[in-house]
C-alpha positions in Angstrom: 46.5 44.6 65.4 47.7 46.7 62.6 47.6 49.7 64.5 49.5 48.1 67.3 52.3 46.7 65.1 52.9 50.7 63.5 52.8 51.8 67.2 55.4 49.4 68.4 57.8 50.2 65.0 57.3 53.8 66.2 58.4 53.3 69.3 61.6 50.9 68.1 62.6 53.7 66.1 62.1 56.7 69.2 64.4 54.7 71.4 66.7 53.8 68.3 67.2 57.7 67.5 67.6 58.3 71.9 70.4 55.2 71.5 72.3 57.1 68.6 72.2 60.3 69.5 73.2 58.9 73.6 76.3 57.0 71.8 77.2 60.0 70.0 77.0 62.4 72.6 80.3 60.0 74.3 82.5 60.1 72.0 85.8 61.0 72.7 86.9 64.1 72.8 90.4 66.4 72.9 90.2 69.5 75.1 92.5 71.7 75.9 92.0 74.9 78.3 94.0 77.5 78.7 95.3 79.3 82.1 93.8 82.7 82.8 93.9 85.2 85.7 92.2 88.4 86.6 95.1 90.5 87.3 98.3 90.9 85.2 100.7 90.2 88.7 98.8 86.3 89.9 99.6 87.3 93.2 96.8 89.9 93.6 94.9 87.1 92.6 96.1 84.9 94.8 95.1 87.6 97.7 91.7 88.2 95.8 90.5 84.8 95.7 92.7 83.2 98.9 90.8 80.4 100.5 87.5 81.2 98.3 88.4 80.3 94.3 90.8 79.5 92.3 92.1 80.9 88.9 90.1 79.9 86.0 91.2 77.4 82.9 88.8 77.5 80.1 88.9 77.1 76.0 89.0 81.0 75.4 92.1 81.7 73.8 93.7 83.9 75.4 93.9 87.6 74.2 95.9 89.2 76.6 98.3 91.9 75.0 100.9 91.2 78.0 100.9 88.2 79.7 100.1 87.3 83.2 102.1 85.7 85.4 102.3 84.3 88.8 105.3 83.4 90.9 106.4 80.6 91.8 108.7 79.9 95.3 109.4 77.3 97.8 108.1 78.3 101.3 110.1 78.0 104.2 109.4 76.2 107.1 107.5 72.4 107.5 107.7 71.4 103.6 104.1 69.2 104.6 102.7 72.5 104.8 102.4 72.8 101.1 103.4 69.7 99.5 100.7 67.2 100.9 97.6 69.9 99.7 95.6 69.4 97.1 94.5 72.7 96.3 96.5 74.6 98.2 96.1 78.2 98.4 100.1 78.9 98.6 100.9 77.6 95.1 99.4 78.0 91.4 96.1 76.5 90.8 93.6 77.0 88.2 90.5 74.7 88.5 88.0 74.4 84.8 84.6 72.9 84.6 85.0 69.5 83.5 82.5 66.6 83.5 83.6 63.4 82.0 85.9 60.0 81.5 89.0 61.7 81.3 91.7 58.7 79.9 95.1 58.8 78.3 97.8 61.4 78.3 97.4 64.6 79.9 99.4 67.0 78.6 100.6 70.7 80.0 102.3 73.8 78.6 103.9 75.9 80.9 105.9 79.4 79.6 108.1 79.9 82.6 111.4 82.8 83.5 112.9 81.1 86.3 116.3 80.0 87.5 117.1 76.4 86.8 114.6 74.7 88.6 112.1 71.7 88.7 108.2 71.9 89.0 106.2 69.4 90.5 102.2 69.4 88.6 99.5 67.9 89.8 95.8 67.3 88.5 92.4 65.9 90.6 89.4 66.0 90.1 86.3 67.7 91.6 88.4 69.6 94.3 86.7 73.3 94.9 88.9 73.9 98.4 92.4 73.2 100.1 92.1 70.1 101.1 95.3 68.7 103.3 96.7 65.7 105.2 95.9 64.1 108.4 98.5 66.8 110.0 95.5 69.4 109.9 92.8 67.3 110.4 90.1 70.4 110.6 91.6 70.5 106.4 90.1 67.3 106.0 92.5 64.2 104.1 94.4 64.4 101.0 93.2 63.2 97.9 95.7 61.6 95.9 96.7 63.3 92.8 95.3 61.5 89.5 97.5 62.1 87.3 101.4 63.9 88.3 104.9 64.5 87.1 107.9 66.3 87.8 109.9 67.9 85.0 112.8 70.2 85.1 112.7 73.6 84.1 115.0 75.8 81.9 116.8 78.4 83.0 115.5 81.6 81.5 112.4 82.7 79.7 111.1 79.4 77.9 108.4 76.9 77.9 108.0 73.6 79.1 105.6 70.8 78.1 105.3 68.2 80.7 103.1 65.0 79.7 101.6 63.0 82.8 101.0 59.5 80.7 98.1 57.0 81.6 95.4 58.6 83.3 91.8 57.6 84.1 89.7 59.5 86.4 85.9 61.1 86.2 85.4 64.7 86.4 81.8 65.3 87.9 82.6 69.1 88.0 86.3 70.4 87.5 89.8 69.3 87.0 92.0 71.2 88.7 95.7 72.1 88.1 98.8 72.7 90.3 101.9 73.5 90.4 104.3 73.0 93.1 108.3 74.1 92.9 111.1 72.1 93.7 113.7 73.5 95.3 114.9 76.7 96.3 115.0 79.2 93.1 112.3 81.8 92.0 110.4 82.0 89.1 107.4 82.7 87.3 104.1 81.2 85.2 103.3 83.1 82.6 99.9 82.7 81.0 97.0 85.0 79.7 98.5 85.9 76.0 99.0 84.4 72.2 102.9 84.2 73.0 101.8 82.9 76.4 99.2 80.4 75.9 100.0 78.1 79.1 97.4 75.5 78.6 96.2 71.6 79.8 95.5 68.9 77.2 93.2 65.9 77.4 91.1 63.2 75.7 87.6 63.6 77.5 84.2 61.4 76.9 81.5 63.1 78.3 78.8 62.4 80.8 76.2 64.7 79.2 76.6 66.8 75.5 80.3 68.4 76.3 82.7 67.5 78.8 83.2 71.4 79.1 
């Protein structure tokens, strides 16, 4: 009986440590990943990686001596062509491994030389492809953004911090990132460097140890 009773306090105390160290491993969060690319003009990225991967966002500061950037533009033609993908392979994404709650404000830094302009970001979750509207049904449906915002953008070399408010959505994988222009003027993303940190922002709980 003795025996029994020290097995069973054993045993309390096992699944007590597993139900402290499970509550401690969700805790909340703040992450923030920063926007890289391979190549110091994004669109030899873009023509590298086009229809397979996406640029990378990840917590490595970036170390870049001079900054990367991407551009930017409004495509002519059917503006559904662009603007109802999630993912799409014609604007700036980046896409970081992500697996948690994410809840709250999301926010994003984006060092920009453009025209005076506005920029349309999006985030989902989980998306690894373009993925479209029912106008190109062999693209499969579009996912609704999670979390979006439009903000205007200076004219000129500056930096823009957009804050998407309220969002709460599970990552299994990846949180993605684009950016779509509004309207007709050029411009470009810069990311990559100290000066040129272009980073996301979020409150994550996490579904194992890290939500990255």
């Amino acid at each position: 009986m003795k025996k029994s009773l020290i097995l069973l306090m054993v045993f309390g105390l096992f699944v007590g440590t597993l139900a402290t160290a499970g509550a401690a491993q969700k805790k909340p969060t703040k992450v923030k990943l920063f926007l890289h690319g391979t190549e110091t003009v994004g669109e030899v990225d873009m023509a590298n990686n086009f229809a397979a991967a996406y640029n990378r966002m990840d917590a490595t500061e970036p170390s870049e001596s001079v900054p990367r950037s991407r551009e930017f533009v409004t495509w002519a033609g059917d503006p559904s062509l662009w603007n109802d993908c999630a993912g799409s392979f014609l604007v700036p994404n980046w896409s970081g491994a992500v697996s948690g709650q994410i809840k709250g404000n999301v926010k994003v830094t984006l060092y920009t030389v453009t025209g005076p302009r506005a920029l349309n970001i999006q985030i989902w979750p989980d998306v690894v492809t373009q993925t479209c509207a029912s106008n190109d049904v062999a693209e499969g449906e579009y996912p609704e953004p999670t979390g979006e915002i439009t903000v205007d953008v200076p004219p000129g070399a500056d930096s823009v911090e957009a804050v998407i408010k309220g969002v709460n959505f599970k990552a299994f994988s990846s949180v993605l990132l684009q950016v779509t222009p509004v309207g007709p003027m050029p411009g470009r993303i810069l990311y990559d460097a100290p000066d040129f940190a272009s980073s996301i922002e979020f409150t994550c709980t996490p579904t194992a140890k890290s939500c990255v």
